[in-house]
KOLDREN-811804 format. One record per residue: residue in three letters; x, y, z of N, C-alpha, C in turn; residue number from 1. Coordinates in Angstrom, 1 decimal, padded with zeros to 4 digits. Atoms other than C-alpha are relative to their C-alpha. Layout:
BEGIN
[site 'Ala' [X Y Z] [X Y Z] [X Y Z] NUM];
...
END
This chain:
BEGIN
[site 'Unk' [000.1 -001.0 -001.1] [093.6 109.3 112.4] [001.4 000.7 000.2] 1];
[site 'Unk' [-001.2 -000.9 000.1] [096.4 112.2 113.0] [000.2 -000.4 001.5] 2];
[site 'Unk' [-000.5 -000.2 -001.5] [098.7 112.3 115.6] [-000.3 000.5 000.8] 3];
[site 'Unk' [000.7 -000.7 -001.1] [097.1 115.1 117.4] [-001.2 -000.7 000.1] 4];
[site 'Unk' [000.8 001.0 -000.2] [094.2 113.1 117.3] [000.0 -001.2 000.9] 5];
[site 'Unk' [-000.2 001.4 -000.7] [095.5 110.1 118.7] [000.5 000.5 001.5] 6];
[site 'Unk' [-000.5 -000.3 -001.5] [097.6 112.3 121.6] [-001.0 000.5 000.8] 7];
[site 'Unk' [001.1 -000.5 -000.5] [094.4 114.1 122.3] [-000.9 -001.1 000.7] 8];
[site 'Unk' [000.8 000.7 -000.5] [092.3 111.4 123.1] [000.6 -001.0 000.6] 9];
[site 'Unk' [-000.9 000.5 -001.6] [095.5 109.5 125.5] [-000.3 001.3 001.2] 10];
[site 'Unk' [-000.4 -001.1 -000.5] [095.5 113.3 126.8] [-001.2 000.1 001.0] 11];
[site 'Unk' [001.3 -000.9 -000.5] [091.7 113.5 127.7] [-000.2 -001.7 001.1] 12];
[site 'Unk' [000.6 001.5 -001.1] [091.6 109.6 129.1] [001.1 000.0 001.3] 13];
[site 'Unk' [-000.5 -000.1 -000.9] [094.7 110.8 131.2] [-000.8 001.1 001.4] 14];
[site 'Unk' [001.1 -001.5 -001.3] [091.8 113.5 133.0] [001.4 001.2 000.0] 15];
[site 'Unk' [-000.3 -002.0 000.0] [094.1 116.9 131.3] [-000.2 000.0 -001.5] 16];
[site 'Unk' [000.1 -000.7 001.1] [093.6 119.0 129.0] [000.9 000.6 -001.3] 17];
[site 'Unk' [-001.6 000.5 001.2] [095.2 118.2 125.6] [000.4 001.6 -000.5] 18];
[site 'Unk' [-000.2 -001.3 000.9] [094.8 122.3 124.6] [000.5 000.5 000.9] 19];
[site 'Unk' [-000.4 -000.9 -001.0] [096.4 123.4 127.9] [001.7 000.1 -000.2] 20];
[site 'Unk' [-001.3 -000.5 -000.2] [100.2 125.0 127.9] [000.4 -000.8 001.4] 21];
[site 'Unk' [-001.0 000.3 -001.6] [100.9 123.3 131.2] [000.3 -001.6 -000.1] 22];
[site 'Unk' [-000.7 002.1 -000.2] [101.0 119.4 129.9] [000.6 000.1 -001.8] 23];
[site 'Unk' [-000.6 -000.1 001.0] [103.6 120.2 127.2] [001.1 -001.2 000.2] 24];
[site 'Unk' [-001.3 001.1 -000.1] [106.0 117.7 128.7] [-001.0 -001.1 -000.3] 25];
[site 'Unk' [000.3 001.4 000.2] [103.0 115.0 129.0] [-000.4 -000.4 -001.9] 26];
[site 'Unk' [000.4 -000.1 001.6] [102.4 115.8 124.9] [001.0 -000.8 -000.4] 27];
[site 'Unk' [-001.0 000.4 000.8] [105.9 115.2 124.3] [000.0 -001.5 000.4] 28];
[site 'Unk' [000.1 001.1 -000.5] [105.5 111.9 126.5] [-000.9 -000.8 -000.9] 29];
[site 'Unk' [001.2 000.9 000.3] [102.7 110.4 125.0] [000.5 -000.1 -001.6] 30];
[site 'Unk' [-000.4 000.3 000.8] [104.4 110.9 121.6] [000.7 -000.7 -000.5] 31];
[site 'Unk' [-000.9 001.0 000.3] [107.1 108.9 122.0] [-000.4 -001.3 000.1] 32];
[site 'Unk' [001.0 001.5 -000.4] [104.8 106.2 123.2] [-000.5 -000.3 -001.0] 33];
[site 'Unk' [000.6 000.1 001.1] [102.9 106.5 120.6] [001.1 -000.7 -001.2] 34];
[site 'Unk' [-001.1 000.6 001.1] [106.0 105.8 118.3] [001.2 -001.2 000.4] 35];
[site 'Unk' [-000.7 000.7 -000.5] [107.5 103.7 120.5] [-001.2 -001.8 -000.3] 36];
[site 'Unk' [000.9 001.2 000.3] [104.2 101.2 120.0] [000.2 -000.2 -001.6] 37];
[site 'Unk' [000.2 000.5 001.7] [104.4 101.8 116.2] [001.0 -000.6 000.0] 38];
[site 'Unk' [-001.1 001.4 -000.1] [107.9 100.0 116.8] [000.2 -001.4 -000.2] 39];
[site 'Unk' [000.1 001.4 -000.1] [107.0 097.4 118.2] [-001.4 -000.8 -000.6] 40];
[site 'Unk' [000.8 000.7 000.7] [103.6 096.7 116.1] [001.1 -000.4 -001.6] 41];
[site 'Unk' [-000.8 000.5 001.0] [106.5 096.5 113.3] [000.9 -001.4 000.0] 42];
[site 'Unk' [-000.4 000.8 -000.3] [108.4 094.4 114.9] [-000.8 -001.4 -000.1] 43];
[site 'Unk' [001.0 000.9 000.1] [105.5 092.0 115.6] [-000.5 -000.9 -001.3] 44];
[site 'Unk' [000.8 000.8 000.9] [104.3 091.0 112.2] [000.5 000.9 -001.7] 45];
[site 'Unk' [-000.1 -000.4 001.9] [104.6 091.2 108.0] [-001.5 000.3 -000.1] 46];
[site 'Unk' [001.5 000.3 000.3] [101.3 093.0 108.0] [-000.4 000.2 -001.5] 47];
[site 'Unk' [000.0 -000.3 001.4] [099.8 092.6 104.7] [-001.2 001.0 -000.6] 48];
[site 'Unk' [000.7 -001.1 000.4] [097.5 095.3 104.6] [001.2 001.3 -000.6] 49];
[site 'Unk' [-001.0 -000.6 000.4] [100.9 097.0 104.0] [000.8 -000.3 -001.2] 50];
[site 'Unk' [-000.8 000.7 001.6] [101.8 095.1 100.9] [-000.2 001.0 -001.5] 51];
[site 'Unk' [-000.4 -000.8 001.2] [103.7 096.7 098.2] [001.1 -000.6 -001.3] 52];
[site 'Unk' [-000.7 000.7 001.1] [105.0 096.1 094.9] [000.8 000.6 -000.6] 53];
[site 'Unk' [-001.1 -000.9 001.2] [108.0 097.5 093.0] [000.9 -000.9 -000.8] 54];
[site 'Unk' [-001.4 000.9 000.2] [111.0 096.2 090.9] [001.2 000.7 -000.5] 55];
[site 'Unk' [-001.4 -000.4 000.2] [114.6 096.7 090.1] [000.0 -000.6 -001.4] 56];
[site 'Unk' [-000.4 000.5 001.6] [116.0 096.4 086.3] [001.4 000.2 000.4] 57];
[site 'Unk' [-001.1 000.8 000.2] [119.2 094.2 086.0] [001.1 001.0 -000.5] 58];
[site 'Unk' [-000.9 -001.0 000.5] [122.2 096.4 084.7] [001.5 -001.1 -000.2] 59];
[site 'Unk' [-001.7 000.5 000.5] [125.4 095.1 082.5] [001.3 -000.2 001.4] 60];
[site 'Unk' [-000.8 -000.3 -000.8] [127.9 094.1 085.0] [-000.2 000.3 001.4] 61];
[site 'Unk' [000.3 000.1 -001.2] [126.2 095.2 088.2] [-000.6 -001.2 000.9] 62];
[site 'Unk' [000.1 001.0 -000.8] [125.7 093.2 091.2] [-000.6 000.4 001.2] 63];
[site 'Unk' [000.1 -001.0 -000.9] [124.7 095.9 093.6] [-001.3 000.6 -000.2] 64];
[site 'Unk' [001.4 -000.9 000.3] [120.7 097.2 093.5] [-000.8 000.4 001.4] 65];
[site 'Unk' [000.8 -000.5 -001.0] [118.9 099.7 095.7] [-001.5 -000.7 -000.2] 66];
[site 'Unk' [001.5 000.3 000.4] [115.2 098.6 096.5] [-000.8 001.3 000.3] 67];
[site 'Unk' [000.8 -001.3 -000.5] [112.6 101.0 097.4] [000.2 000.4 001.0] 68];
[site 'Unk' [-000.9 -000.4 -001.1] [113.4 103.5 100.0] [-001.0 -000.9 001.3] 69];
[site 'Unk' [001.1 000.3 -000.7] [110.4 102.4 102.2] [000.0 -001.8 000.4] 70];
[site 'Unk' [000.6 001.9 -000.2] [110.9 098.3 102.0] [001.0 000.0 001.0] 71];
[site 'Unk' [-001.1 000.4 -000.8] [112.4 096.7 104.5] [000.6 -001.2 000.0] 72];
[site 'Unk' [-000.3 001.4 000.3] [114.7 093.8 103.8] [-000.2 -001.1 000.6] 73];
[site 'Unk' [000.5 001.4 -001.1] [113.8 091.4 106.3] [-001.7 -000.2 -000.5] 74];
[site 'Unk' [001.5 000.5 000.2] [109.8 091.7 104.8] [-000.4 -000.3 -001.4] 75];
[site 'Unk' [000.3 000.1 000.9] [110.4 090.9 101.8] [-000.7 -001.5 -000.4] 76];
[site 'Unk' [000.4 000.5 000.3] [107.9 089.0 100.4] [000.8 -001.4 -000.8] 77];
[site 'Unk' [-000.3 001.3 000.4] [109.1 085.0 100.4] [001.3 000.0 -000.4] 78];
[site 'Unk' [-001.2 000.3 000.5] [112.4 086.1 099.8] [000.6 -000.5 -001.1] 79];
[site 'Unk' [000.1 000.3 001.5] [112.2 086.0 096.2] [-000.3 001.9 -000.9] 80];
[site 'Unk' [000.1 -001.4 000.8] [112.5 088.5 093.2] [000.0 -001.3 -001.4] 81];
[site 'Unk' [000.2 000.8 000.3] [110.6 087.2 090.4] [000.4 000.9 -001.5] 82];
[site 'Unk' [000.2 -000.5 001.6] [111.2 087.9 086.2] [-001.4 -001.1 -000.7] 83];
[site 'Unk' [001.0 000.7 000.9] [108.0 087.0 084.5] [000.5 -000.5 -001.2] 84];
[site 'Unk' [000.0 000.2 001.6] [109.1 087.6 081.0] [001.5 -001.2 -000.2] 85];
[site 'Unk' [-001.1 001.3 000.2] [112.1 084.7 081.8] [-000.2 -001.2 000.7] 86];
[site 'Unk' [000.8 001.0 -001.1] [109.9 082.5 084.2] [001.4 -000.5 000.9] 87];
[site 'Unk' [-001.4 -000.1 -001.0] [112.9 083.1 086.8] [-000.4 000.3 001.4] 88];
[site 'Unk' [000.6 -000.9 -001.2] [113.2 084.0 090.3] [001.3 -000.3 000.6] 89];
[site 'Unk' [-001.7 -000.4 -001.2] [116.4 085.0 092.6] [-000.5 -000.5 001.3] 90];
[site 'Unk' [000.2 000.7 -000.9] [116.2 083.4 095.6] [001.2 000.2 001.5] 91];
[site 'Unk' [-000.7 000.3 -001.4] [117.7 084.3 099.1] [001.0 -001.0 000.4] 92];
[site 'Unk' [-001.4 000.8 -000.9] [121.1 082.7 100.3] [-000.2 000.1 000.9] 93];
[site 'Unk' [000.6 000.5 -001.3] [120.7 081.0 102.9] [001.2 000.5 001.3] 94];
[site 'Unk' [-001.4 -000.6 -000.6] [124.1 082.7 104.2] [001.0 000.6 -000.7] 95];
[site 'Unk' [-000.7 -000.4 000.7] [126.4 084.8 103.3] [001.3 -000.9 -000.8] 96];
[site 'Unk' [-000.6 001.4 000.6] [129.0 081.9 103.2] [-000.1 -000.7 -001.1] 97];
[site 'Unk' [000.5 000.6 000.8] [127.1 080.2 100.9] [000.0 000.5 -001.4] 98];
[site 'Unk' [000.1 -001.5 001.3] [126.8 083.0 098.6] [001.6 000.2 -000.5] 99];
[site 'Unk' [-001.6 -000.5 000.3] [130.6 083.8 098.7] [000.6 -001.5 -000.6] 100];
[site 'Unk' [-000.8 001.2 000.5] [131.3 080.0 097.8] [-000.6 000.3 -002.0] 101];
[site 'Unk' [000.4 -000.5 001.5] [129.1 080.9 094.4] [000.9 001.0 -000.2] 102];
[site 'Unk' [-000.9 -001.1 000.6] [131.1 084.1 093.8] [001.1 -000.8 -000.2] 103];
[site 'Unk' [-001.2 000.6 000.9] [134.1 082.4 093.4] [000.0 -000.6 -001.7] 104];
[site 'Unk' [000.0 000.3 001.5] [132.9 080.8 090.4] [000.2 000.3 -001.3] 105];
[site 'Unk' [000.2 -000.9 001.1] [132.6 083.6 088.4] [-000.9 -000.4 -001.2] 106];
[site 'Unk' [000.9 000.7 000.6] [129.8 082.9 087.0] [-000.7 001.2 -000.9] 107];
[site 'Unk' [000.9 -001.5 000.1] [127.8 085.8 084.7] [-001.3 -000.9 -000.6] 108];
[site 'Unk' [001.3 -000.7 000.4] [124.3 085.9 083.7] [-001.1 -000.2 000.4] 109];
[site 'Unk' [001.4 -000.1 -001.0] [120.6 085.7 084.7] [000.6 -000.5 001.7] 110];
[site 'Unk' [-000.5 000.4 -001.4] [121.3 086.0 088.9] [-000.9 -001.0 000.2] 111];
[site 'Unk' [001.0 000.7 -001.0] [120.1 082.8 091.2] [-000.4 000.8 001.0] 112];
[site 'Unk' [000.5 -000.5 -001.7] [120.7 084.4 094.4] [000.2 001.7 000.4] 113];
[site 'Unk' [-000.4 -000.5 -000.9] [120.7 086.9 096.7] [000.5 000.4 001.4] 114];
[site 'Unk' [-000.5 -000.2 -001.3] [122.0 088.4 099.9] [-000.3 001.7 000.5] 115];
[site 'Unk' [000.0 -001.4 -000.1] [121.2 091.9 101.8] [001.6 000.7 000.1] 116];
[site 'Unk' [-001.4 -000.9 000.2] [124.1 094.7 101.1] [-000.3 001.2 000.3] 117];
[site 'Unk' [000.2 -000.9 -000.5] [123.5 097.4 103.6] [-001.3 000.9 -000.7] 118];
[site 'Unk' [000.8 -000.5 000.6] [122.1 100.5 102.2] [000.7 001.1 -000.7] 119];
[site 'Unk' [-000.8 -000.6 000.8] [122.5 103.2 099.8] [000.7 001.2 000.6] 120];
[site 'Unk' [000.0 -001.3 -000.6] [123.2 107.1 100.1] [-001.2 000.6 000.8] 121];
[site 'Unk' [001.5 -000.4 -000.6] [119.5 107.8 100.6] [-000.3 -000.9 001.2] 122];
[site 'Unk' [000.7 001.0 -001.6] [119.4 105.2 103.7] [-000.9 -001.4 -000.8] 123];
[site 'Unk' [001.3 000.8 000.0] [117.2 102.9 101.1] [001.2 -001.8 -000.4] 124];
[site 'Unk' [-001.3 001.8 -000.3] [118.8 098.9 101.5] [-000.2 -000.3 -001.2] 125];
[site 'Unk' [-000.2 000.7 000.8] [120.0 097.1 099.1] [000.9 -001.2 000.0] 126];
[site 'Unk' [-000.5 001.4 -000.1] [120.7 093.6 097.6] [001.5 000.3 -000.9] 127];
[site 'Unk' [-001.0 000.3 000.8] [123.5 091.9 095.9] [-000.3 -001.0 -000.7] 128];
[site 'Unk' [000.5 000.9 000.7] [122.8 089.8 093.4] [001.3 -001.3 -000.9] 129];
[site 'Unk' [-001.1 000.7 000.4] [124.8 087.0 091.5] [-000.6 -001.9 -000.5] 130];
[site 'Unk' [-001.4 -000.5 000.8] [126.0 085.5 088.9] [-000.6 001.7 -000.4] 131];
[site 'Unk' [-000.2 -001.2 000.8] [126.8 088.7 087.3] [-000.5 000.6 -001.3] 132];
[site 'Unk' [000.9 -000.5 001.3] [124.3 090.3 084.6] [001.2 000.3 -001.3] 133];
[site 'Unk' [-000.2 -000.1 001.3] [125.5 090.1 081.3] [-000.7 001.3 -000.9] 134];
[site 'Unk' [000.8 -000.6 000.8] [124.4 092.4 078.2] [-001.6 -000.2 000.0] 135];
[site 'Unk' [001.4 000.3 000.5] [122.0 089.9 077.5] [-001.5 000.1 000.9] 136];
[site 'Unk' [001.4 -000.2 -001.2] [120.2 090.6 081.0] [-000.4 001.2 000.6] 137];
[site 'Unk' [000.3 -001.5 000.2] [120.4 094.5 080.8] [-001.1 000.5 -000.2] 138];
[site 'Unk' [001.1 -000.4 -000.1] [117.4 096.1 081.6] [-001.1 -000.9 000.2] 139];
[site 'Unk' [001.5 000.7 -000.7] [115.1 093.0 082.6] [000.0 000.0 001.4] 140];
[site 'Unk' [000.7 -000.3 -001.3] [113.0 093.4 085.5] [-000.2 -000.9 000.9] 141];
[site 'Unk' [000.0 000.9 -000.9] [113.2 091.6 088.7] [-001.4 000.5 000.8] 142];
[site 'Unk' [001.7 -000.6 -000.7] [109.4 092.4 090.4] [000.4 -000.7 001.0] 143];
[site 'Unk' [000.4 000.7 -001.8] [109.1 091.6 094.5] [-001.0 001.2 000.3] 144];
[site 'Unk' [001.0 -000.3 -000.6] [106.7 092.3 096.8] [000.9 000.3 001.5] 145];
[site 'Unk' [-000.4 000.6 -000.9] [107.2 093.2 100.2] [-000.7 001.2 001.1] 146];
[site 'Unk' [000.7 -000.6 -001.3] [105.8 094.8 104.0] [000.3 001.0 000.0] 147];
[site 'Unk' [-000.2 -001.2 -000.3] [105.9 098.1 104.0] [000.3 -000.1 002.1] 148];
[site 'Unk' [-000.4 000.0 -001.0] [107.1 098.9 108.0] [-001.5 001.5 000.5] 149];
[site 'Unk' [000.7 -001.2 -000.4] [104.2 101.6 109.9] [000.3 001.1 000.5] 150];
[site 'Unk' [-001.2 -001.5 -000.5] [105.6 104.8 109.8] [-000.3 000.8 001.1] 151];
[site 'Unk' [000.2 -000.5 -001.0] [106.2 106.8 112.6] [-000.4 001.6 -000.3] 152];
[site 'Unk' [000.7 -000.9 -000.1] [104.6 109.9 113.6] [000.2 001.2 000.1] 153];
[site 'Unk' [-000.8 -000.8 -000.4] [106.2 112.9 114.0] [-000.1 001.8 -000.2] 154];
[site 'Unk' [000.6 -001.4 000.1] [104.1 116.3 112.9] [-001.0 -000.7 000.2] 155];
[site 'Unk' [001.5 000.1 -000.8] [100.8 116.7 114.3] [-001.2 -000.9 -001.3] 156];
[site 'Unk' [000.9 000.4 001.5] [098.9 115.8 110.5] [000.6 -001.4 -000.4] 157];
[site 'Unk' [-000.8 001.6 000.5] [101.2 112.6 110.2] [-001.5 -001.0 000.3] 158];
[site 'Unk' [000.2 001.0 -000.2] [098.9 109.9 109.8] [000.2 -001.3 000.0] 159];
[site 'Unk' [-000.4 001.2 -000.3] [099.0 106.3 110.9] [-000.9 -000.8 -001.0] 160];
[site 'Unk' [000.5 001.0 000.8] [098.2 103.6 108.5] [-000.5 -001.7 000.9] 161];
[site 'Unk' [000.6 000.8 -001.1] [097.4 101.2 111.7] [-001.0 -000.1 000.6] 162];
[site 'Unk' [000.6 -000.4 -000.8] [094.9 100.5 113.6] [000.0 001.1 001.1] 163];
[site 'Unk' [-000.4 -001.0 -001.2] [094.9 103.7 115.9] [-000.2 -000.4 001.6] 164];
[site 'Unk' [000.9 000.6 -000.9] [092.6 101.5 118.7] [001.4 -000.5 000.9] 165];
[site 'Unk' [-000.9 001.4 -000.6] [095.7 098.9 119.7] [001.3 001.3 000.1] 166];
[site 'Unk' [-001.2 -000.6 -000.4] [098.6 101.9 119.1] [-000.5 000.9 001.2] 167];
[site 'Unk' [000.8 -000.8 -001.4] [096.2 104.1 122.0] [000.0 -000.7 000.9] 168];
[site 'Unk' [000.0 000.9 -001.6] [095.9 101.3 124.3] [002.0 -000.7 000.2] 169];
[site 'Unk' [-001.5 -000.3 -000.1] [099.6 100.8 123.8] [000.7 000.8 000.9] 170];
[site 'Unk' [-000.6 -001.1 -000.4] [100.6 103.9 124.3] [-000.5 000.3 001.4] 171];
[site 'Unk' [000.6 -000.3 -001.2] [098.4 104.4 127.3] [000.5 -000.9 001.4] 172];
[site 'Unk' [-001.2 000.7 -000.6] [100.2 101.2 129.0] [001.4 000.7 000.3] 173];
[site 'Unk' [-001.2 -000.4 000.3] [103.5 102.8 128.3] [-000.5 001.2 001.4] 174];
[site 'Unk' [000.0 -000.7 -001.3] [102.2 105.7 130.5] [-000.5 000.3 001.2] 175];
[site 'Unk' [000.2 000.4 -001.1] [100.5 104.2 132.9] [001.2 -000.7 001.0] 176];
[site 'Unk' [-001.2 000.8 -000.9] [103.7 102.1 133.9] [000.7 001.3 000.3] 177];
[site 'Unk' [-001.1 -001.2 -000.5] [105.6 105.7 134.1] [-001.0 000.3 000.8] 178];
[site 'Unk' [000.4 -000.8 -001.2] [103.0 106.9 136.5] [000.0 -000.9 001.3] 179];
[site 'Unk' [000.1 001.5 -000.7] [103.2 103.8 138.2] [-001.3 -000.6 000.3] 180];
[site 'Unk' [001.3 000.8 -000.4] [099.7 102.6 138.0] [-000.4 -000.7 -000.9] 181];
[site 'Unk' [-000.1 001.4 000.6] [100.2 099.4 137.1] [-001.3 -000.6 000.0] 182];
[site 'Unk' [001.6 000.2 000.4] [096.3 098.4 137.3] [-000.3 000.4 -001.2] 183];
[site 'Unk' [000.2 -000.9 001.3] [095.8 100.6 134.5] [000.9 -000.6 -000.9] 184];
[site 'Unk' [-000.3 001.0 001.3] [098.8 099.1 132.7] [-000.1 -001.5 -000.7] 185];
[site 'Unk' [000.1 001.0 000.4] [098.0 095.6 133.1] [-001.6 000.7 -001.0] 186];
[site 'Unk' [001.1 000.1 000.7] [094.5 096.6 131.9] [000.3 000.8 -001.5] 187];
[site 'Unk' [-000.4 -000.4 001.0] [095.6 098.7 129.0] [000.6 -001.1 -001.1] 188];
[site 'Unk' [-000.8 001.3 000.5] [098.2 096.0 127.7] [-001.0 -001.3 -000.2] 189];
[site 'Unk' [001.1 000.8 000.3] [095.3 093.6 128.0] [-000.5 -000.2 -001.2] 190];
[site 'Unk' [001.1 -000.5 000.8] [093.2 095.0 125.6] [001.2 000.2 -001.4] 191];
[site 'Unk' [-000.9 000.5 000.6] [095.9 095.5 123.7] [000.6 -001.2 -001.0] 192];
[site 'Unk' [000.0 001.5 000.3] [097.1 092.3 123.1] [-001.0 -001.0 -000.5] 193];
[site 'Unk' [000.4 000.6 000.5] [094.2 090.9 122.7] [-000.7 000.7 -001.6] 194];
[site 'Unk' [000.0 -000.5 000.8] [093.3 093.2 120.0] [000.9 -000.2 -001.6] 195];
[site 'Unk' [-001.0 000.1 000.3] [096.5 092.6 118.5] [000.4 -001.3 -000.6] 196];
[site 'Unk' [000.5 001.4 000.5] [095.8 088.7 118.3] [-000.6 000.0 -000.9] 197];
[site 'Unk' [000.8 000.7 000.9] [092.9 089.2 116.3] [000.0 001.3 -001.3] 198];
[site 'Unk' [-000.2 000.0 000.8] [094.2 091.5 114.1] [001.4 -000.8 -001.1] 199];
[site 'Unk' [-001.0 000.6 001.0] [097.0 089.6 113.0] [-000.6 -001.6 -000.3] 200];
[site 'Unk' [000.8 001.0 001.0] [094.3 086.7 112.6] [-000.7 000.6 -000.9] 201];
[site 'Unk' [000.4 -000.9 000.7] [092.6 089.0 110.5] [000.9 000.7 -001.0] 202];
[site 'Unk' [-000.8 -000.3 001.0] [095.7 090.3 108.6] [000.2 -001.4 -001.0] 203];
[site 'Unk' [-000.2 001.4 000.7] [096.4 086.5 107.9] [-000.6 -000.5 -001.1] 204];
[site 'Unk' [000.9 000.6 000.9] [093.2 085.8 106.4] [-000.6 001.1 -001.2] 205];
[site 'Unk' [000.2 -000.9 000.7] [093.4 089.1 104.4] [001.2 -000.1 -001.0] 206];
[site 'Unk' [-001.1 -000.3 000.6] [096.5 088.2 102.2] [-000.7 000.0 -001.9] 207];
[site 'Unk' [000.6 -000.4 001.6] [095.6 089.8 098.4] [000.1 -000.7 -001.0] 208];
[site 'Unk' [-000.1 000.5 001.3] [097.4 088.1 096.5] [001.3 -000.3 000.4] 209];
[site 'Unk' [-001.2 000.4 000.1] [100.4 086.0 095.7] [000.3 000.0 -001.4] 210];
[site 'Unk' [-000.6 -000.9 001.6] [102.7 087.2 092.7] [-000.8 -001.0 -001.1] 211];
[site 'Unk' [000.7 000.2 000.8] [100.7 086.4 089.5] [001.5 -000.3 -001.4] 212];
[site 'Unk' [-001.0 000.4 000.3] [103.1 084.1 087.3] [-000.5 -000.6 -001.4] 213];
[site 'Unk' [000.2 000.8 001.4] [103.3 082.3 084.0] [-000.9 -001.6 000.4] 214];
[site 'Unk' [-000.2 001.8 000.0] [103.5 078.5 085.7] [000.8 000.3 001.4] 215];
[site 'Unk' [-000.5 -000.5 -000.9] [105.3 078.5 089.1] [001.1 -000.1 -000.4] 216];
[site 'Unk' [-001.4 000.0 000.4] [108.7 079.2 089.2] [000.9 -000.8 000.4] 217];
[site 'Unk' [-000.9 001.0 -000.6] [111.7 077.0 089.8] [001.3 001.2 000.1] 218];
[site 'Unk' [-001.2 -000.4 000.0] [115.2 078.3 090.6] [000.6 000.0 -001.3] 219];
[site 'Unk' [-000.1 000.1 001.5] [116.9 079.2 087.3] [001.3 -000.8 000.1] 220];
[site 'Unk' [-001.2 000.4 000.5] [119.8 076.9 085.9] [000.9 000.7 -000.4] 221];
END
């Protein structure tokens, strides 16, 4: 469902008329709400109806790799980046600390670990990896998985990849507490929430698939 969609039918359960020139301020209101719930449905959960897969190839000497602009480092799937064709897998430091006591060693080739390393020019984050790629690990592919985040909304045609049901009764909370009728926001938030429960029991019991491997993997030596 599109944004105008979704504001339209807060617009009409507020009793005005979503096609009238005179609730241009409550349009702009209801939008932010709207994106202010897709926020916090991000916040809330790794939903895996959002699950995506990409990977990065290893480079001579680098240590430094952008991931997709769209992932978000905190949802990465298990905290792992896996190589099939070396039955490997990089593995999340448990701290940066911990990570920097490895770098000293100077270690190069196939990486154990990682750590997040801001992000790039494009805004898209990136890791750091380590030991240090070698020739011999030049161009193999690290594959992860991870939660796409629900994007926000922001021209009228933007569609939501969420439930629209739970971001509406959201949103509708949000602007019942600004008109102050808090009846309406407990009941909104209600509905809400419980909705909200039973899709993230229902995301739970929807997970697709876990990475498809040789043998499972161990941390590499």
């Amino acid at each position: 469902m599109a944004l105008s969609e979704i504001r339209n039918r807060i617009l009409r359960d507020l009793g005005l008329d979503p096609f009238s020139s005179l609730v241009a301020d409550a349009k702009t209101r209801v939008d932010d709400y709207v994106n202010e719930a897709i926020d916090e449905v991000n916040i809330l959960a790794k939903w895996n109806i959002l699950k995506e897969a990409a990977q990065v190839s290893l480079v001579t000497d680098t240590v430094i790799y952008s991931l997709a602009s769209d992932a978000d480092i905190n949802k990465i799937i298990s905290n792992k980046f896996f190589s099939d064709s070396d039955d490997r897998q990089v593995v999340k430091s448990p701290s940066d600390s911990d990570f920097n006591k490895e770098v000293i060693k100077n270690d190069t080739g196939f990486p154990k670990w990682w750590i997040p390393y801001g992000k790039d020019s494009s805004n898209a984050p990136q890791i750091r990896v380590y030991p240090v790629p070698t020739s011999s690990e030049n161009g193999k592919a690290l594959d992860y998985w991870y939660t796409k985040n629900v994007s926000d909304l922001s021209s009228d045609s933007d569609v939501t990849e969420f439930q629209e049901v739970i971001i509406e009764h959201l949103a509708k909370a949000k602007y019942a507490a600004y008109d102050q009728d808090f009846n309406k926001e407990a009941k909104h938030s209600r509905t809400a929430n419980s909705l909200l429960q039973k899709a993230i029991a229902q995301d739970r019991g929807a997970q697709r698939f876990q990475p498809l491997t040789r043998r499972n993997y161990k941390v590499a030596q």
